[in-house]
C-alpha atoms as one frame of an Amber mdcrd trajectory, in Angstrom:
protein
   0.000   0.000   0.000   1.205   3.485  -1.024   1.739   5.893   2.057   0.166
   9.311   2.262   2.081  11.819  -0.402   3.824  13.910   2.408   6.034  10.618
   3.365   6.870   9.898  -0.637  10.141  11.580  -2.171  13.260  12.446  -0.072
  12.432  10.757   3.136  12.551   6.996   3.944   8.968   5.470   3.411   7.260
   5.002   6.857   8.253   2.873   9.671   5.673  -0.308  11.044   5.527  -0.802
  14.471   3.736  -2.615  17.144   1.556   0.089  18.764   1.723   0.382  22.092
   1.519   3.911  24.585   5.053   3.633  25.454   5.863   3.828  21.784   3.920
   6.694  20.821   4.967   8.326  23.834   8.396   8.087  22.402   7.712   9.240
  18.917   9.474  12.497  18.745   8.225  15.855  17.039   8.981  15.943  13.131
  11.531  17.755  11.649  10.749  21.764  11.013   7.747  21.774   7.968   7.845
  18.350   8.272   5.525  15.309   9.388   6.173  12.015  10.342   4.136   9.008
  10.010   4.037   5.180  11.239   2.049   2.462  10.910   0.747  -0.249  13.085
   1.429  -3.911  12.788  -1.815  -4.988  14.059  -4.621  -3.174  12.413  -3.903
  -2.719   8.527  -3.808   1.148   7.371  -3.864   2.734  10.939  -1.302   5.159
  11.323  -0.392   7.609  13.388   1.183  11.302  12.153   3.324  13.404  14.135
   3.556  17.415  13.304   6.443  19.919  14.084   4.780  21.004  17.489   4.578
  16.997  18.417   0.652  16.452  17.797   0.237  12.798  17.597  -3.142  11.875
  15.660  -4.429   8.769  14.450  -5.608   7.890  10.761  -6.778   5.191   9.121
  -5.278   5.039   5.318  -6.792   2.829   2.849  -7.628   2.304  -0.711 -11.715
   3.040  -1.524 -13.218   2.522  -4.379  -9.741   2.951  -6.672  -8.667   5.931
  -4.537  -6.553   6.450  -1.480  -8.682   7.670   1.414  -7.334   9.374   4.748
  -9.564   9.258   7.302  -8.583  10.716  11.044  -9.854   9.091  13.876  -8.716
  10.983  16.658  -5.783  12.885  18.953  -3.342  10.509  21.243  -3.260  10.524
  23.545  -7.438  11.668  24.265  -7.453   8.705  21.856  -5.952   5.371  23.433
  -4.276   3.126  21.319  -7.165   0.698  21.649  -9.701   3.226  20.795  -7.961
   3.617  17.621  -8.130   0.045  16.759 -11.617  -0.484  17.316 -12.223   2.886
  15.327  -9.935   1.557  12.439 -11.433  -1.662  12.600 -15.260  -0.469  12.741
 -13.960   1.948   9.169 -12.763  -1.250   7.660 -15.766  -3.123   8.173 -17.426
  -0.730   6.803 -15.624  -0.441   3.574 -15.761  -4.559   3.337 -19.898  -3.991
   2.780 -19.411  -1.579   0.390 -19.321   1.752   2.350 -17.124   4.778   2.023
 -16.872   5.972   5.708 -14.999   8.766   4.553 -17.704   9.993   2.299 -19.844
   9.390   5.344 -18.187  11.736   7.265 -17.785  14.525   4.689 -21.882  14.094
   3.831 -22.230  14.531   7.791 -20.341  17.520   7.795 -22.363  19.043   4.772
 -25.263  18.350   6.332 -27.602  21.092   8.128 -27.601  21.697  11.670 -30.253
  23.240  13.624 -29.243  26.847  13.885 -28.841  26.429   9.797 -31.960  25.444
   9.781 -33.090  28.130  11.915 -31.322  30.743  10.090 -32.917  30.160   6.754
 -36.570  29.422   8.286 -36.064  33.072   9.682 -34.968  34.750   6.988 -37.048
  32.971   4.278 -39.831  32.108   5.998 -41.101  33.694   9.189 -39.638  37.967
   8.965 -41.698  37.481   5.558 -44.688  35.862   6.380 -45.207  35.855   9.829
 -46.471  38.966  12.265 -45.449  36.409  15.432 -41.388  36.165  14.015 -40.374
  37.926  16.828 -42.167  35.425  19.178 -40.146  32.407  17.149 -36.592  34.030
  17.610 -37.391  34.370  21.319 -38.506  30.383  21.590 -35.618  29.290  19.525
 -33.175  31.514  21.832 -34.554  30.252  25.308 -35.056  26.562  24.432 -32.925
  25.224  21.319 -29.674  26.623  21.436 -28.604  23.813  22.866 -28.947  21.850
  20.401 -28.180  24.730  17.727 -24.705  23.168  16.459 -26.680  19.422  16.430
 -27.092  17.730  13.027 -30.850  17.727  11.885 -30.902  14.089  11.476 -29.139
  13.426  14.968 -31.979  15.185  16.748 -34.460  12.047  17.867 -38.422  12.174
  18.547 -37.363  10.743  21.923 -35.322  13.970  22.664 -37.962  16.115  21.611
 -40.478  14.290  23.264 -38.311  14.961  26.616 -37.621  18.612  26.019 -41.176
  19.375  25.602 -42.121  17.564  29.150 -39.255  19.621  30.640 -40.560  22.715
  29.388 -43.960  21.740  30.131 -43.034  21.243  33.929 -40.708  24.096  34.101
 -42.042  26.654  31.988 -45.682  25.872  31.719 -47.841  24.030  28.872 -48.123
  27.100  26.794 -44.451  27.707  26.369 -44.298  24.117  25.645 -46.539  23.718
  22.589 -45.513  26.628  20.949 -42.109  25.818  21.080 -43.221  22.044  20.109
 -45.042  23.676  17.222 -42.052  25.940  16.343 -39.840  23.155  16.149 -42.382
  20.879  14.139 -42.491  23.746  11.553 -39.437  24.417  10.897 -38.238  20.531
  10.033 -41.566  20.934   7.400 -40.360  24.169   6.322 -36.837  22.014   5.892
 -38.593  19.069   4.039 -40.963  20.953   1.724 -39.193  24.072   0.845 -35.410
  22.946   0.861 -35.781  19.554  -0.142 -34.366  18.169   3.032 -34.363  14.574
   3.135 -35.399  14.106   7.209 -38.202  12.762   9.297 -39.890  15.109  11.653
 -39.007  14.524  14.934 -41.822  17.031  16.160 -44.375  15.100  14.359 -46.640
  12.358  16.343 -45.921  13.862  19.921 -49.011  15.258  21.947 -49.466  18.656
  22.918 -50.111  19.447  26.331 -53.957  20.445  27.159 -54.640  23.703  27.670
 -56.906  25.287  29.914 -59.083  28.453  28.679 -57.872  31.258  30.676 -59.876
  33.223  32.796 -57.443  36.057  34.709 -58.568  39.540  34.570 -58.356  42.124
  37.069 -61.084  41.835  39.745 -62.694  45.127  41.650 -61.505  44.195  44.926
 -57.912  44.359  42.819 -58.414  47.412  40.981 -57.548  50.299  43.769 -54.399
  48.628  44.420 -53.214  48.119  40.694 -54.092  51.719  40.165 -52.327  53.246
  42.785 -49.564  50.944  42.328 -49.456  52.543  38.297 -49.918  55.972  40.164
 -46.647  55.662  41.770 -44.930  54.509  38.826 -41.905  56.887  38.064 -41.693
  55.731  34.416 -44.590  58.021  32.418 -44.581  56.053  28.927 -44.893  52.853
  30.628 -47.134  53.610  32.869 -49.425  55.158  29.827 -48.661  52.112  27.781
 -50.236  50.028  30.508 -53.263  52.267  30.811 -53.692  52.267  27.481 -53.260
  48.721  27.098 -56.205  48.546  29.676 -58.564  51.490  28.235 -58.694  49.847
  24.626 -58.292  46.442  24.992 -55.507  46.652  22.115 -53.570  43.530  21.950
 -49.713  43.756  22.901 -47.731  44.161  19.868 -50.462  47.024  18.286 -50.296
  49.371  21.519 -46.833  48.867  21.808 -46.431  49.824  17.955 -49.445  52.612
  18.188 -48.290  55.538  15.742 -49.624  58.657  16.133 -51.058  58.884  12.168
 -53.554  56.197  13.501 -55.170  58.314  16.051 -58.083  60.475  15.479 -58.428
  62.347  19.345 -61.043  64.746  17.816 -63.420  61.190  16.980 -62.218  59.866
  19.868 -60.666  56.733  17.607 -57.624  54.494  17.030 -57.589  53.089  13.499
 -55.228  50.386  13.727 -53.964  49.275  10.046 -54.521  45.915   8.337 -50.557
  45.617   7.957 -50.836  44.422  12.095 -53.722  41.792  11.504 -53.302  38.053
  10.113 -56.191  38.825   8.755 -55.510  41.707   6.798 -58.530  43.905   8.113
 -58.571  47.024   9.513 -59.623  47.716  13.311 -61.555  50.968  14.799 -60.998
  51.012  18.264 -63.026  52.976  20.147 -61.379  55.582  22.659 -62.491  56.481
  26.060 -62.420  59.773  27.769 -59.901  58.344  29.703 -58.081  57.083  27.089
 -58.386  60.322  24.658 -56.419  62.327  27.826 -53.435  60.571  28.332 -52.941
  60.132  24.854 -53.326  64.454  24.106 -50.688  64.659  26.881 -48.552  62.825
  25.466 -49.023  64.332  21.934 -48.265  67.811  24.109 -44.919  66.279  25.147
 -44.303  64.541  22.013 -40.615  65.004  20.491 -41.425  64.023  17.032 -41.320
  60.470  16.672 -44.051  58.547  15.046 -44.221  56.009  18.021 -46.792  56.694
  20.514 -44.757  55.282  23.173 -40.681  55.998  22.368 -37.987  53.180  23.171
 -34.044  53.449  22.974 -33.746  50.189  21.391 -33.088  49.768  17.494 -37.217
  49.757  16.848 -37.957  53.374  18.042 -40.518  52.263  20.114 -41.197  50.792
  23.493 -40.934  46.834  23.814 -42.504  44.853  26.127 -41.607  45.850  30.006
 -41.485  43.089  31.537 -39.270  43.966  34.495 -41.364  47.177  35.388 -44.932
  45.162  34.556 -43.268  42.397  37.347 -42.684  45.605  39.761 -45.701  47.853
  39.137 -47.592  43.871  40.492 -45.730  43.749  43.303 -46.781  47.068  44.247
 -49.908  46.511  44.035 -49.797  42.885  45.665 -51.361  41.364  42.379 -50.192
  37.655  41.334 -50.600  35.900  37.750 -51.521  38.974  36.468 -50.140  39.069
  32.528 -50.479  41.978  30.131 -52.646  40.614  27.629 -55.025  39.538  30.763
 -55.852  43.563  30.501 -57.405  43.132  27.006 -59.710  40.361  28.706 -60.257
  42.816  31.381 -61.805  45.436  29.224 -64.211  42.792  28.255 -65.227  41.369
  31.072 -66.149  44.466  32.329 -68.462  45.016  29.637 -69.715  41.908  30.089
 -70.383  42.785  33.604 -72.093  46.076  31.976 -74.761  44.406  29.784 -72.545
  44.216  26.684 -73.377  41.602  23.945 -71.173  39.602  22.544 -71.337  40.821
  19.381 -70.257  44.094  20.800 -67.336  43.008  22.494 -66.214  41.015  19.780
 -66.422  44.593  18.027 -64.346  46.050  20.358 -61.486  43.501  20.256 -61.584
  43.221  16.726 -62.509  39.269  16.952 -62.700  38.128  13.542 -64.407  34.750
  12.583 -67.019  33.054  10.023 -69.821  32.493  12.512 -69.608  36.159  13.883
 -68.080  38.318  10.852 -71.772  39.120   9.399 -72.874  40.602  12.823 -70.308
  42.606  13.819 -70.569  44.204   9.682 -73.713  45.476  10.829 -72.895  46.764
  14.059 -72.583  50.039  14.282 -69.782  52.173  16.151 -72.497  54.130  18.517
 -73.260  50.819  20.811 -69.800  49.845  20.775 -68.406  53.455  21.956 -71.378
  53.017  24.894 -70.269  49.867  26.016 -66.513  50.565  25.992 -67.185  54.135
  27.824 -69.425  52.302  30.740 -67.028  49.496  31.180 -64.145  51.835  31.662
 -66.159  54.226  34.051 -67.318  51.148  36.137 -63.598  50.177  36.295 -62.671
  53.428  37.510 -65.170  53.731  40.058 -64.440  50.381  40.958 -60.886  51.543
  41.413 -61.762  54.716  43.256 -60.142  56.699  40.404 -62.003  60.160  39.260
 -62.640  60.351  35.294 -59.912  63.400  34.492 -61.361  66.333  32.922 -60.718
  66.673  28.928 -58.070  68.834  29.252 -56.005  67.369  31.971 -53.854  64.657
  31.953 -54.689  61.701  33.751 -53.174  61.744  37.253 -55.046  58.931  38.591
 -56.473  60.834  41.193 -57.912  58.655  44.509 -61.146  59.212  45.669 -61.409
  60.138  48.952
């Protein structure tokens, strides 16, 4: 067998020895530019190369398929000397069926791992076509970046299967099925758009069972939570969680609200299509309440086209999540979430005589069995119910209704 092409030429062809750890112990570092090579006795092919700094590393050299084939196995001494044999050996039973377990190894390297496949879902996939991207990114980040340098196919249903439990107990079932369902489309996105050849290890695994629910902000809670906002030394998130509360506006559209989609004089938010899934257009109603804060802060305004200013790259404010947890404490409030302020709105009208209908107006619900109703609503009982709801929260709050032209201080009854 011809040795590898660095130990043809000038230098004497490559010694054979009996491999043992005193030996390659011994094996002193090659001459300057140079590397040295030996071979062992036992196990045809495996040989062991030593640089100029004295790195000792096992190969296995053979002939596959009419061509000479180096493949490394691993470091000595990390690597035993036995290690190496049964490596060798396992590569040259491989290459007696038939197999190239070279070519093996280079397809494996070649082939996608998970943050790859993240990458391109990202880019090609969800910023284009999906409002919630954001929401992926921030799964991906907390749960699978573990695994982000793991090889697509290496990544097993039983692993998945385990990671979603741990999540599930840790984290809660939510968290847990969305990142399931991230994770399940993605591999699809893999399969069907870049013609990887995989099986989806998100596929066949049950979702946790979710329970409808119900938190909103209760009277007996309301006097605390507002003097808890009250004291809150940050204005634009304490307006942005008014707000949040006065409208019923989901997250991501009060968080984004531009001031070209307010109309104070008509007391009305139009928020665009561009923020819907549904690509339809939302009038929300604005309280008195409402219609205040937001003229003071159009008094105070610096310019900007965001409603409520950030310092981050977007302009705008994202969600506060430390100062929501703080403003809670405060007010001695558990498992309260910001979205749970959108169902607050509606209870309360609810609790006011509102229909259905109407409050499925007002929070811009959109399905088949309901679409025809709310066409023919119009904005008059809709403004009614969302003004009485907020005035009974209010009162139920012991907070005074500010005049038109004063911002809201939250004043306490006494």
């Amino acid at each position: 067998m011809t040795p590898p092409a660095e130990t043809q030429g000038k230098r004497a062809p490559p010694s054979k020895e009996h491999f043992t750890k005193n030996y390659l112990e011994g094996i002193p570092p090659a001459p300057e530019g140079k590397r040295t090579w030996s071979y062992d006795t036992k196990v045809p092919g495996l040989a062991i190369q030593v640089t100029t700094a004295g790195t000792k590393t096992f190969y296995l050299y053979r002939w596959v398929d009419g061509r000479p084939e180096k493949m490394r196995l691993g470091n000595f001494p990390a690597m035993t000397v036995e290690q190496a044999r049964q490596a060798a050996t396992k590569a040259l039973g491989e290459i007696a069926q038939g197999n190239n377990p070279a070519n093996m190894r280079r397809t494996s390297r070649e082939e996608w791992s998970l943050q790859d496949l993240f990458d391109d879902y990202l880019e090609r996939h969800a910023k284009p076509h999906k409002k919630s991207w954001k929401e992926d990114a921030d799964q991906y980040r907390r749960y699978l970046t573990p695994w982000a340098k793991r090889k697509l196919s290496k990544i097993k249903k039983a692993e998945v299967k385990a990671l979603h439990i741990e999540i599930g107990e840790n984290h809660g079932r939510y968290a847990a099925n969305r990142l399931l369902a991230l994770l399940r489309g993605m591999v699809n996105y893999g399969i069907r758009e870049r013609e990887l050849e995989l099986s989806n290890p998100a596929v066949g695994i049950t979702l946790f069972k979710e329970e409808e629910r119900e938190r909103r902000l209760m009277s007996d809670e309301l006097p605390a939570f507002f003097e808890a906002l009250a004291e809150e030394p940050n204005e634009t998130i304490r307006d942005y969680v008014l707000l949040s509360l006065l409208t019923g506006g989901r997250r991501d559209n009060v968080l984004t609200m531009r001031w070209d989609e307010l109309h104070l004089a008509r007391a009305t938010w139009e928020v665009p299509s561009a923020k819907f899934k549904n690509g339809r257009q939302q009038s929300i109603h604005l309280a008195r309440a409402a219609v205040t804060i937001l003229e003071e802060r159009q008094r105070q305004a610096t310019g900007s086209p965001w409603v409520f200013t950030g310092d981050g790259a977007t302009g705008h404010l994202v969600e506060p999540k430390t100062t929501w947890k703080r403003i809670l404490e405060r007010a001695g409030i558990d498992d309260l979430r910001l979205h749970d302020l959108r169902r607050t709105l509606a209870s309360w009208q609810v609790d006011t005589g509102a229909t259905l209908a109407i409050i499925g107006q007002t929070l811009g619900h959109q399905s088949q069995a309901t679409t025809a109703i709310y066409a023919r609503l119009s904005q008059d009982p809709v403004r009614k119910s969302v003004d009485t709801a907020v005035e009974a929260m209010m009162l139920a709050g012991g907070v005074s209704q500010p005049p038109t032209d004063e911002a809201i201080p939250l004043k306490k009854e006494r």
